[in-house]
DRENDO-448916 format. One record per atom (N, C-alpha, C): residue in one letter; y, z, x. Coordinates in steps of 0.1 Angstrom, whole numbers, plus 5000, padded with zeros to 4 digits. Atoms other than C-alpha are relative to their C-alpha. Layout:
DRENDO-448916
AYZX ...
END
This chain:
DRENDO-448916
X499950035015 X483652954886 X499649854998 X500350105002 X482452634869 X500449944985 X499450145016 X484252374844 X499349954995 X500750075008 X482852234820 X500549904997 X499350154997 X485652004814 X500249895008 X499750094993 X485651684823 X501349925003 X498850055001 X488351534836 X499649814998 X499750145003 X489251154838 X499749975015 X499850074982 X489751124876 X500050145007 X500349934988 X488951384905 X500949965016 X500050054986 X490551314941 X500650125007 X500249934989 X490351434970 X500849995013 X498850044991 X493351434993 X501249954995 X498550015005 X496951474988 X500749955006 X498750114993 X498651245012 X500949944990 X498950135005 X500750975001 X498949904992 X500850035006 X497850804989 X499650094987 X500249935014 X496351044966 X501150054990 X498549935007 X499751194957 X500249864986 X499750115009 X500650824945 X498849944989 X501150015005 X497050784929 X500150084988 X499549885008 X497951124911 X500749954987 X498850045012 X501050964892 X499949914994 X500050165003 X500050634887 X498849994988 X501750005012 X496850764866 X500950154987 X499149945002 X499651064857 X500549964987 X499350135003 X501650854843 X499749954988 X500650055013 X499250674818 X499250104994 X500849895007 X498151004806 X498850055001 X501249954999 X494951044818 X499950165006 X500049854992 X493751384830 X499350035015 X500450004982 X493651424870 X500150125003 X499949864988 X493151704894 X499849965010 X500250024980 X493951654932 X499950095006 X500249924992 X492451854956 X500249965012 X499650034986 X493451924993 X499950105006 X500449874991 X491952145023 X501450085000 X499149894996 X495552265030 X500950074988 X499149965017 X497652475010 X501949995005 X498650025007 X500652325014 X500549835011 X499550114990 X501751975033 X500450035008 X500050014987 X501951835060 X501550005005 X498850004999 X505251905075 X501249955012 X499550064990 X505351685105 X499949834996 X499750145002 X506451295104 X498549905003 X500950114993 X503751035108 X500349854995 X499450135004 X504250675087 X501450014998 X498349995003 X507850605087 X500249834993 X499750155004 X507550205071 X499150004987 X501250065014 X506750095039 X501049844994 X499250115006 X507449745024 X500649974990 X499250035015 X508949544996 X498850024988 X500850005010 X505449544978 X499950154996 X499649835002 X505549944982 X500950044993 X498849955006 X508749984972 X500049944979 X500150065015 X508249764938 X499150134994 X500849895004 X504850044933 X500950134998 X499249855000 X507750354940 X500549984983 X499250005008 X509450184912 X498849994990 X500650005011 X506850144888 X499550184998 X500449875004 X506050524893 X501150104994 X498649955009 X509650584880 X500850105015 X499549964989 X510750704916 X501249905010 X499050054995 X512550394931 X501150005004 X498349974993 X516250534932 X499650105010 X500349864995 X514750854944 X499249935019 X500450094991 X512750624972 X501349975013 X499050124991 X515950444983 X501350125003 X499149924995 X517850794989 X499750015010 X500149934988 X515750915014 X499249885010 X500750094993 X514950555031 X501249945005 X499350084996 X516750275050 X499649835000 X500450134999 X516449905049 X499549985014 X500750084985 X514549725078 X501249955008 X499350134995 X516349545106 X499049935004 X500750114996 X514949295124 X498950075018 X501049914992 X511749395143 X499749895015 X500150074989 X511949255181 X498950055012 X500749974987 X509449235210 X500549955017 X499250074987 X510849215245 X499250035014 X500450034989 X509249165278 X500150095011 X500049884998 X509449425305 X501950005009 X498550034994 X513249235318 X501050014988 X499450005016 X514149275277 X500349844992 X499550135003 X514048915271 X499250044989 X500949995016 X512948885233 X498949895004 X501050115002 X509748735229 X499749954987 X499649995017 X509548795191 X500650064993 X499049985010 X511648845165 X499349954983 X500850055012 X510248885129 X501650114987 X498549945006 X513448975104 X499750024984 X500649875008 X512149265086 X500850004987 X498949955003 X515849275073 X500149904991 X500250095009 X515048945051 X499849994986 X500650005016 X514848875016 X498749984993 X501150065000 X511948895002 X499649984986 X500550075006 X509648774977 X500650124986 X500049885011 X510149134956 X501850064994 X498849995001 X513949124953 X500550125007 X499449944989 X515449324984 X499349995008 X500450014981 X514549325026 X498650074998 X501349984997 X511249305036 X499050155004 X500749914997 X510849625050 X500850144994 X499349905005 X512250005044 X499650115012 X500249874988 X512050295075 X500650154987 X499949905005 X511650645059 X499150135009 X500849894992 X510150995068 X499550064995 X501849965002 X506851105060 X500450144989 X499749875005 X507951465049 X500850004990 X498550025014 X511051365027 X499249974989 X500950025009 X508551135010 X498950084994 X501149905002 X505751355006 X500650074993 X499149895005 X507951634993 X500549904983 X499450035011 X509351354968 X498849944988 X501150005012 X505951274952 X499350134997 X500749845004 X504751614953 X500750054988 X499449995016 X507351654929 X499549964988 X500050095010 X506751384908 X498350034990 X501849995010 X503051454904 X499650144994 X500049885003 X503551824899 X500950004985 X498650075016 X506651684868 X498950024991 X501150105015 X503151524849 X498950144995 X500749905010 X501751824827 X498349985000 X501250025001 X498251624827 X499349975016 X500750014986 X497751654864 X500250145009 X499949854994 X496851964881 X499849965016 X500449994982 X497251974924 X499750155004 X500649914997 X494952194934 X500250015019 X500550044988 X495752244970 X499750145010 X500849884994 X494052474996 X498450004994 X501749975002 X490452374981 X499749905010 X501050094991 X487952165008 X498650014990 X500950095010 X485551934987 X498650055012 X501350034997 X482152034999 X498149954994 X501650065011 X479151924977 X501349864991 X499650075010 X479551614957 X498949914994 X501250095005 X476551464930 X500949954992 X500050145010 X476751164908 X498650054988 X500550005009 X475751244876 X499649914993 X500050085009 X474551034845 X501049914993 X499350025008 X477451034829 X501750065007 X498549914994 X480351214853 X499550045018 X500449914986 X480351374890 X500550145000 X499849885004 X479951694897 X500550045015 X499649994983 X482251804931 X500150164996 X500049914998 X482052164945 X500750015011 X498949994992 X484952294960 X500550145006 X499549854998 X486052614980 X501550025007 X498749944996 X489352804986 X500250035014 X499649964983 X490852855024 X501750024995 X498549964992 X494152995037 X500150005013 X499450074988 X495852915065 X500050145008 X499949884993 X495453245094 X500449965010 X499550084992 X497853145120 X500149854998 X500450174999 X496852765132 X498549974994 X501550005006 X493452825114 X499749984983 X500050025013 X492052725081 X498550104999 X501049934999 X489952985070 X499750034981 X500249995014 X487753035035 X500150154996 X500049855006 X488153325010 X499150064994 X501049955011 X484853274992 X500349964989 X499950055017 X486353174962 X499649835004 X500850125000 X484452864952 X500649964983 X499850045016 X484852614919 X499249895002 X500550154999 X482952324906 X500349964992 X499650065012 X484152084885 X499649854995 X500350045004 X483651784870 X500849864996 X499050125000 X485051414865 X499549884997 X500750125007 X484151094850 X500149935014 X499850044988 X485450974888 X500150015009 X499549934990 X485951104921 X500549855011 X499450124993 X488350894945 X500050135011 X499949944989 X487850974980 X501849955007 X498850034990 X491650984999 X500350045009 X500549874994 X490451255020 X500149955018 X499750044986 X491651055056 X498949935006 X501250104991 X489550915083 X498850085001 X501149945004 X487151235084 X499850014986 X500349955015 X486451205047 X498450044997 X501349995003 X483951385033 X499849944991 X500550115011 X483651175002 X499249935007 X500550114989 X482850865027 X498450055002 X501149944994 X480151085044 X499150054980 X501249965013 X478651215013 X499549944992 X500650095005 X477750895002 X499349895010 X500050054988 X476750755035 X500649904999 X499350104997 X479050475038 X500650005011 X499250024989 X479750335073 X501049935003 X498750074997 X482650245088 X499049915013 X500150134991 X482449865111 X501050035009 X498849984988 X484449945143 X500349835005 X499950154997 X486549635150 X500550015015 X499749964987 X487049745184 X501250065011 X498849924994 X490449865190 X500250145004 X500249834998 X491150185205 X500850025014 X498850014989 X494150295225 X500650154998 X499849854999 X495550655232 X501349975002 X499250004997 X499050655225 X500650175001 X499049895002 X501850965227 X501249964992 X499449985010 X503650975197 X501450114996 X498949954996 X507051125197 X501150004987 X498850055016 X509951195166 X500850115006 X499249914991 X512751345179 X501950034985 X499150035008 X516451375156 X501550045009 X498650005000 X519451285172 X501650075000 X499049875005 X522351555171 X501049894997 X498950085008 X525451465149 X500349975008 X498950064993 X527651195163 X499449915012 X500850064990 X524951105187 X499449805002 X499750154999 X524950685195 X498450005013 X500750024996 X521650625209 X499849835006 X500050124993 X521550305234 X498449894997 X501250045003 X518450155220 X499449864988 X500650065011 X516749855201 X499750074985 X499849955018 X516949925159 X498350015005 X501350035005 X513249805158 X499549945010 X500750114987 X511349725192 X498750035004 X501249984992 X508149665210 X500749995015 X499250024984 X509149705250 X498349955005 X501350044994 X506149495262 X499949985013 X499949994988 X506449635298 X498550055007 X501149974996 X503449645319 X499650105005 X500149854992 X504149955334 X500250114987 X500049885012 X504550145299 X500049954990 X499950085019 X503849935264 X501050154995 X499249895009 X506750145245 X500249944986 X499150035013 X507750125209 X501450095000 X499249925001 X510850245195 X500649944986 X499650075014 X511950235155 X500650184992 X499349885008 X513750495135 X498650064993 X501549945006 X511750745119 X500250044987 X499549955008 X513850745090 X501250044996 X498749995000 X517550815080 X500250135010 X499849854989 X518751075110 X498850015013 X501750004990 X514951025133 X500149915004 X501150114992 X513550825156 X499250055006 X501549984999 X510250755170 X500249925016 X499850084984 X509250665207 X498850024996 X501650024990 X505450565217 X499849995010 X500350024985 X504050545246 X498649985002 X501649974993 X500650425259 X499350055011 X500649884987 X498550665280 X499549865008 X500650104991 X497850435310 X498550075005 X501449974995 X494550455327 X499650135009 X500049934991 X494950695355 X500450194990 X499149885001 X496750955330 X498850074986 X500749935013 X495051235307 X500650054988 X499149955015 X495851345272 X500550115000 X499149954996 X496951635283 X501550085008 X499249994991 X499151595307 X501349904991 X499250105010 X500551315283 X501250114988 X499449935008 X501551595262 X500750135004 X499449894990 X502951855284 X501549934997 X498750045007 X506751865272 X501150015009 X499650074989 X508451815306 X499749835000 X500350184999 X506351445307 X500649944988 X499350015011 X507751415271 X501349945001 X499250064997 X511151415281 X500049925013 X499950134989 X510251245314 X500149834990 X500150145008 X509550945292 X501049944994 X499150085005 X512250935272 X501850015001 X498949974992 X514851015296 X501049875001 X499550094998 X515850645300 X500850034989 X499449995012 X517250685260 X500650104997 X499449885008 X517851025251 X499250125007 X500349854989 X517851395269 X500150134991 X500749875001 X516951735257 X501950084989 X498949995005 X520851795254 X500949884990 X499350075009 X521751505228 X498649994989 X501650005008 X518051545206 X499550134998 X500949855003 X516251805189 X498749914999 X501350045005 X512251745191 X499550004994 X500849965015 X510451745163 X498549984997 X501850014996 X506851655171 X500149955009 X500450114984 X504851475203 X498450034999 X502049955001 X500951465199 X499749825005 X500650114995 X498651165214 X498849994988 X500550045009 X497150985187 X498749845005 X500750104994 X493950735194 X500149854990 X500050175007 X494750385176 X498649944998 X501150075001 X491950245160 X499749924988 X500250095006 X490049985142 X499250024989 X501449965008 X487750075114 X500149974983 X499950065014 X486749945082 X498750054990 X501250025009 X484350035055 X499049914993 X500650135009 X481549865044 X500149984990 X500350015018 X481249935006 X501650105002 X499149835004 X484650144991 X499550064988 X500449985019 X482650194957 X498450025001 X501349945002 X479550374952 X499850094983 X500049985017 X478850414912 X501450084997 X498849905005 X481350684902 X500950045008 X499149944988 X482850764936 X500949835005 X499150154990 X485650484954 X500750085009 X499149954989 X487750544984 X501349905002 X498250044996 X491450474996 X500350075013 X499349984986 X493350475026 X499450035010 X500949984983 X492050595058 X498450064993 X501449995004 X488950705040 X499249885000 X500750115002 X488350345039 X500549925010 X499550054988 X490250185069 X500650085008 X499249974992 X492050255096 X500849905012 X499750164985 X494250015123 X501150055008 X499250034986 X496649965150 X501450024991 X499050005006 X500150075138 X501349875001 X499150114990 X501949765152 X500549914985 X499450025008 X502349645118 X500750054988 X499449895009 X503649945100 X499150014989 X500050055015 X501249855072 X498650154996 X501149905004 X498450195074 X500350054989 X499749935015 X500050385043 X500049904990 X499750105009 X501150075028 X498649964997 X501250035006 X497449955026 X499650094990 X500449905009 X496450295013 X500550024986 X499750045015 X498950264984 X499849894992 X500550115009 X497849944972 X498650004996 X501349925009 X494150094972 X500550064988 X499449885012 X495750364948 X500549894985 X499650025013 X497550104930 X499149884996 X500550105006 X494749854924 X498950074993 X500749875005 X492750174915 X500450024984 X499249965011 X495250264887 X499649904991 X500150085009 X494949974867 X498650004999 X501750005001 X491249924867 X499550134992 X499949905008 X490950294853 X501050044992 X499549965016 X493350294832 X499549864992 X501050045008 X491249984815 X498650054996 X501149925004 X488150164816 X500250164993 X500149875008 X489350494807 X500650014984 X499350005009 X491150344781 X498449904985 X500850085010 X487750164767 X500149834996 X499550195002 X488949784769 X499049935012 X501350044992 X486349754803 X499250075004 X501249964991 X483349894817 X500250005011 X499449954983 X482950064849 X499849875007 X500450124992 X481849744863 X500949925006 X498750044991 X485349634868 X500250055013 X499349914991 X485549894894 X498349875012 X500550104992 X482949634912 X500449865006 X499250084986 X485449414925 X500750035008 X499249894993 X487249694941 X499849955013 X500450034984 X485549614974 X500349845002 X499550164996 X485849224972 X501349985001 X498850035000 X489249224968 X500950075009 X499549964992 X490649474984 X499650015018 X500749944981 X488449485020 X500449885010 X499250124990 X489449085029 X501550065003 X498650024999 X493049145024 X500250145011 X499949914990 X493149485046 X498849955015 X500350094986 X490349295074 X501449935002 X499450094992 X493049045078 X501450095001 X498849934994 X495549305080 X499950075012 X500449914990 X493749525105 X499749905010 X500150124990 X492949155126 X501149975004 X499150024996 X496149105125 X501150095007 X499549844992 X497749485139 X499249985013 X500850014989 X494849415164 X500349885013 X499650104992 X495949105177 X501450015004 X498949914991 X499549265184 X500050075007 X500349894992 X498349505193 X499749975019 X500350034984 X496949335222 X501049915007 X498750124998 X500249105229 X500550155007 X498949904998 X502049475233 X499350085009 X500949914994 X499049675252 X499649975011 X500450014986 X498649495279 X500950095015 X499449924991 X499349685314 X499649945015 X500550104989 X498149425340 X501749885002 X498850084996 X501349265357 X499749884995 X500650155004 X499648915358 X500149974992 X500550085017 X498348885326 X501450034991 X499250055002 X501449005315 X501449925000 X499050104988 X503448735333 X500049874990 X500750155008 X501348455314 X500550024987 X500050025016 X501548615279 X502449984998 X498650015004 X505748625287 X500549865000 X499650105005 X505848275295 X499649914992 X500550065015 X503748145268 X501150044989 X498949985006 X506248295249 X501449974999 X498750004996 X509448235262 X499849825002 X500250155004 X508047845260 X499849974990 X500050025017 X507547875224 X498849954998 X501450045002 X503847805231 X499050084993 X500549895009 X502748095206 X500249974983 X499750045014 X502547985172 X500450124993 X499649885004 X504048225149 X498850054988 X501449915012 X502348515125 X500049954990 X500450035011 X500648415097 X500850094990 X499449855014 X502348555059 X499050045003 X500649885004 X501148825049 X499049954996 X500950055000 X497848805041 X500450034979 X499950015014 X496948764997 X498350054996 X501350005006 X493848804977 X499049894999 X500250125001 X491348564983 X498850034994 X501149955011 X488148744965 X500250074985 X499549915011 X488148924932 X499949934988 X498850025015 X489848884901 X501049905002 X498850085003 X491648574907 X498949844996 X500750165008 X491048194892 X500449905006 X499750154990 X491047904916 X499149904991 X500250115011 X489447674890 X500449905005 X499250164997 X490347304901 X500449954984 X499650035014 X489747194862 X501250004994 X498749955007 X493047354852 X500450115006 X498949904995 X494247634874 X500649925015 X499150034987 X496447584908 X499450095011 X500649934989 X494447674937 X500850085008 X498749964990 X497647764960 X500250144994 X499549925003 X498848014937 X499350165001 X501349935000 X495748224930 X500550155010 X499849854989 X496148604951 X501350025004 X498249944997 X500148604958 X500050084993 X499049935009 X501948814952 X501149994991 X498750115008 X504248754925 X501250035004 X498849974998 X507548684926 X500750154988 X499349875007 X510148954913 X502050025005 X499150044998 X513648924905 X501350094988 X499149965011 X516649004887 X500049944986 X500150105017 X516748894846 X501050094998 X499249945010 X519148954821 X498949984987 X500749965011 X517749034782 X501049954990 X499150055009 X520948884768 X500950175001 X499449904995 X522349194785 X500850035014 X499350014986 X523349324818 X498449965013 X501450074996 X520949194842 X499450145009 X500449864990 X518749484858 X498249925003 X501050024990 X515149464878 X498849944985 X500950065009 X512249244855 X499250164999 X501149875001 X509849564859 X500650104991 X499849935012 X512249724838 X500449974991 X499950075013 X512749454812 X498550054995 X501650015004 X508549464811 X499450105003 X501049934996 X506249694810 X499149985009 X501150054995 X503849724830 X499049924996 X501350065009 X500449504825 X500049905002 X500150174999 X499149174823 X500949934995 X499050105010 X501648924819 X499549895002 X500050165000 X501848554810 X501749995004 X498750015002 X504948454822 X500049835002 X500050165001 X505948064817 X501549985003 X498450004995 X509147864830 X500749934988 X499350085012 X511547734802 X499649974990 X500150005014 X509747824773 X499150144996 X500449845006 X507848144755 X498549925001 X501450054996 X503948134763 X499549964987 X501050005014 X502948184724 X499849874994 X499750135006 X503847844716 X498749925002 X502050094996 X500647734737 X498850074996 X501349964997 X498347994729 X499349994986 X500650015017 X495947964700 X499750174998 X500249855004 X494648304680 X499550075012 X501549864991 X491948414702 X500550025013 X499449974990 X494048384732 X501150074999 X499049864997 X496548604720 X499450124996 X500449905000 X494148804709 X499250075010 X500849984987 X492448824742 X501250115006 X498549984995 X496348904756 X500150154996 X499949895006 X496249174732 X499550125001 X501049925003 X493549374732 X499850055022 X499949944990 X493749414774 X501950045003 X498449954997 X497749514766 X500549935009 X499150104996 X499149164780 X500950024992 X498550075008 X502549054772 X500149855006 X499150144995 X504148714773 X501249995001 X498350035000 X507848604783 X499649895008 X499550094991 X509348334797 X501350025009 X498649994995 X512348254819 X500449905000 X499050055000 X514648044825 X501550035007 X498649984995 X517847944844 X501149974994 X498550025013 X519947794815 X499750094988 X499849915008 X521348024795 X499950004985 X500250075014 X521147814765 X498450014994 X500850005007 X517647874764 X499250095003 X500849845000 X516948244769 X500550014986 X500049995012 X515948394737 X499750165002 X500749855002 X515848794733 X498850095001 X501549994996 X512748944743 X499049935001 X500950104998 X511348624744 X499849895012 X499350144987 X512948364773 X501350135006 X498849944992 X514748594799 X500649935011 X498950004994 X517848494818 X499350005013 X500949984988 X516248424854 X501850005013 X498849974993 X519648554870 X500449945018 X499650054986 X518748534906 X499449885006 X500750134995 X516648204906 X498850045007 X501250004991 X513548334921 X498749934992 X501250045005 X511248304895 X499749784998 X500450104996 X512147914894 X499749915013 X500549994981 X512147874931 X498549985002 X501349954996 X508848054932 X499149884991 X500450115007 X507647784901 X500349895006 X499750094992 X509047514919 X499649975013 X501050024991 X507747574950 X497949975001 X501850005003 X503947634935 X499549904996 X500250105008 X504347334915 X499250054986 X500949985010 X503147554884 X501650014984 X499349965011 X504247614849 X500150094992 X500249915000 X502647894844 X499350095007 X500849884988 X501548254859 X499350084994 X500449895005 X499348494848 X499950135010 X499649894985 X500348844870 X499150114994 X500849885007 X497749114865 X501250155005 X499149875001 X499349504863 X500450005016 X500249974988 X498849524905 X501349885007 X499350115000 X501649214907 X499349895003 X500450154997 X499348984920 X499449924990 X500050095008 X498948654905 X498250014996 X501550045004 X495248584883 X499949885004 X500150134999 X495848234886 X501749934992 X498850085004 X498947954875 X499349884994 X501250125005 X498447624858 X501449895002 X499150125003 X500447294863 X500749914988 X499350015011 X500747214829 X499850124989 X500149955015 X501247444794 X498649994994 X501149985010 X498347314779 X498850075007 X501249934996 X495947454801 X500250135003 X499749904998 X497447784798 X498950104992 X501249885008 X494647914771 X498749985009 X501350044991 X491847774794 X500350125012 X499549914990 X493347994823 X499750184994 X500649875005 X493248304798 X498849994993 X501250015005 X490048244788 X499250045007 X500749984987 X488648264822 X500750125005 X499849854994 X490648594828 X499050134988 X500849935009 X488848724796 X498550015003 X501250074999 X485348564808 X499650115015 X500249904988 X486048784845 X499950154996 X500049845001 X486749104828 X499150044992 X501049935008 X483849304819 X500350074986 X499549905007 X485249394788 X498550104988 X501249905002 X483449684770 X500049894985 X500650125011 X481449524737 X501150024991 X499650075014 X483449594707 X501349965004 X498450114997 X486849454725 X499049894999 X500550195000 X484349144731 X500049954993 X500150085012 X483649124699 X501249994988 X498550065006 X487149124687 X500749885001 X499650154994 X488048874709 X499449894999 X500650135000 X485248634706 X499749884983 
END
């Protein structure tokens, strides 16, 4: 059969990525259809970590409590040597910039199951799943993808002949590491050289069961690199690297299984729940944007699990996706926005996948020697520690010397408790979504002339301010900065003001007020906006 309707957005893959791609475009009403070869999820564990920046995205999709039922806070994530002496210690379990602990352990299937919900709730989003995306052209005006039906016969995915094509002003590839999106536009992946065959292991605990084991560990033992980290409230996870001598088979033979993790836990205190050998690797896209088509998540990278962060990348594709189309779909920009997609998002995942890589190789080594050296470099404090997180350093942000604050530029923003001249609850749900201006101890409008609120306006900015005396919050205008972050975060930047695009990250800050319309000027001057917003605004 063949549609004639067009939708708004097309994607291709129902993970955690597309799922959250689904809601987020859902959400602002547009009209989506997600397709997916299988007909029905995946029902074995794989990501179990997602961070504070994640967790802020759950909540903007109206899922956050629902999130923090079926999750756990971080503890503190330790590497230890092959005698268990710590080498590092990085404390997951910290406050962070987004108001609660840096990290969150959950399981794959709970989650999955809990956005499948959510995106199935939205009336204007149809999941199509059991279609496999085969044909896809780039029209004038829309793309046109051709899709066929399969069912599952045993362990086999097999087609029924039923076929559909439909039709989409966008198609977003989410479709994994074999994507065919990717391929159907030839877009190569840059192999950054990693590549390591681990056995992957999720086991659950029987009630009452006290497991003798590191919360959150690397065992950087030369005779077996192991990990070990919950896989979720009630789960845990073991790794193991195939050493040189051993095959992937034999790796997976369910005798060697519990050989392995006999030191921890036995057959009689665990039920198994998966064990497959997975190859760790490095891979990056050149382009993620090809006219009407973009990609997300492993369609577009892939890395070294060592810093929990593969899904978490993929949802910040999804959510830097969201905004961007919902300006263009909304008619405020031109697709052209969707051409910094790749500048922005491909540094900040390079230095993420550089930096999984270079753990990677701290934890993988399997040579006595060498790792003898790398323990007492360590254990001398001769290792400088990891770099933050990495930020936005291409794009959509404003380092201007003239009048913006270089420093600030690509953070992430801060995010905190406020009161409203009420009870104090999370800023994201005082504010809407969207561009904000936010200023410290006073309301932005005061600085801005017409055309800069009319700029503000017309891309659905808002302005507030904060404040830590209470004397000079004003009702929807100067909020109550309850837990002190936001002046902290001002204080430390040395700014006065921020401008946070929908995605939280910062556009740019300014050291004084008065250069606050000069700042939005230059956010109006970056965004392609479509003509007759231009000509409103100019």
């Amino acid at each position: 059969m063949t549609d004639q309707n067009i939708l708004d957005v097309a994607i291709v893959g129902y993970g955690p990525v597309g799922q959250s791609l689904s809601i987020l475009l859902g959400e602002r009403g547009y009209d989506v259809a997600v397709f997916d070869r299988w007909p029905s999820l995946y029902p074995l564990p794989r990501a179990v970590f997602h961070d504070h920046e994640i967790r802020r995205i759950f909540h903007a999709m109206d899922i956050g409590e629902d999130v923090e039922r079926i999750s756990q806070p971080s503890a503190k994530y330790q590497w230890f040597n092959a005698d268990w002496k710590t080498l590092v210690e990085i404390d997951w379990s910290a406050e962070s910039i987004s108001d609660g602990p840096v990290g969150y352990l959950f399981n794959q299937p709970s989650l999955e199951a809990l956005l499948d919900r959510k995106a199935k709730s939205l009336a204007n989003v149809s999941v199509q799943q059991g279609w496999e995306a085969t044909a896809l052209r780039q029209l004038s005006d829309c793309c046109e993808l051709t899709l066929r039906r399969g069912v599952m016969n045993g362990a086999n995915w097999e087609p029924t002949g039923e076929t559909q094509t439909v039709h989409a002003r966008y198609v977003v590839g989410a479709d994994g590491a074999n994507s065919f999106v990717r391929k159907s536009q030839h877009i190569e992946f840059d192999d950054l050289g990693f590549q390591e065959d681990w056995l992957v292991i999720d086991l659950k605990p029987n009630d009452g069961v006290k497991l003798d084991v590191p919360d959150i560990g690397q065992w950087c033992n030369p005779a077996r690199p192991t990990t070990m980290v919950p896989g979720g409230p009630g789960y845990r996870r073991w790794e193991f690297m195939r050493l040189p001598h051993e095959s992937i088979e034999d790796l997976q033979k369910p005798e060697k299984v519990w050989e392995l993790l006999s030191p921890w836990v036995t057959p009689e205190n665990a039920t198994l729940v998966r064990h497959a050998v997975y190859k760790f690797r490095s891979l990056i896209a050149r382009n993620w944007h090809s006219g009407r088509v973009v990609l997300a998540g492993d369609a577009a990278h892939q890395m070294p699990p060592f810093m929990g962060q593969g899904m978490c990348s993929g949802i910040r594709d999804a959510w830097n996706l969201a905004w961007r189309f919902d300006l263009i779909l909304k008619g405020i920009s031109s697709d052209r926005l969707l051409e910094s997609y790749t500048p922005e998002r491909r540094p900040q995942v390079r230095a993420v996948i550089d930096a999984s890589i270079a753990m990677g190789q701290v934890v993988c080594i399997s040579d006595k020697e060498e790792a003898a050296r790398r323990d007492e470099a360590y254990l001398a404090g001769e290792v400088p520690a990891l770099a933050p997180f990495p930020g936005l350093t291409e794009g959509m942000i404003c380092k201007n010397p003239a009048f913006a604050c270089e420093s600030v530029a690509g953070l992430l923003s801060v995010h905190g408790q406020v009161r409203n001249l009420g009870e104090a609850s999370r800023y994201d749900e005082v504010m809407p979504n969207g561009f904000h201006v936010i200023t410290l101890d006073a309301h932005p409008n005061q600085y801005l002339d017409a055309q800069c609120k009319a700029a503000l306006a017309a891309i659905g900015g808002r302005s507030i301010g904060v404040t830590t005396d209470a004397g000079k919050a004003v009702k929807d205008r100067v909020l109550l900065d309850v837990s002190g972050k936001y002046k902290q975060f001002f204080d430390e930047h040395d700014v006065k003001a921020i401008v946070v695009r929908p995605d939280f990250y910062i556009f740019g800050g300014v050291k004084t007020l008065q250069d606050l319309p000069s700042l939005l000027s230059d956010l109006a001057s970056r965004l392609p906006l479509a003509e007759s917003i231009e000509a409103a605004v100019s």
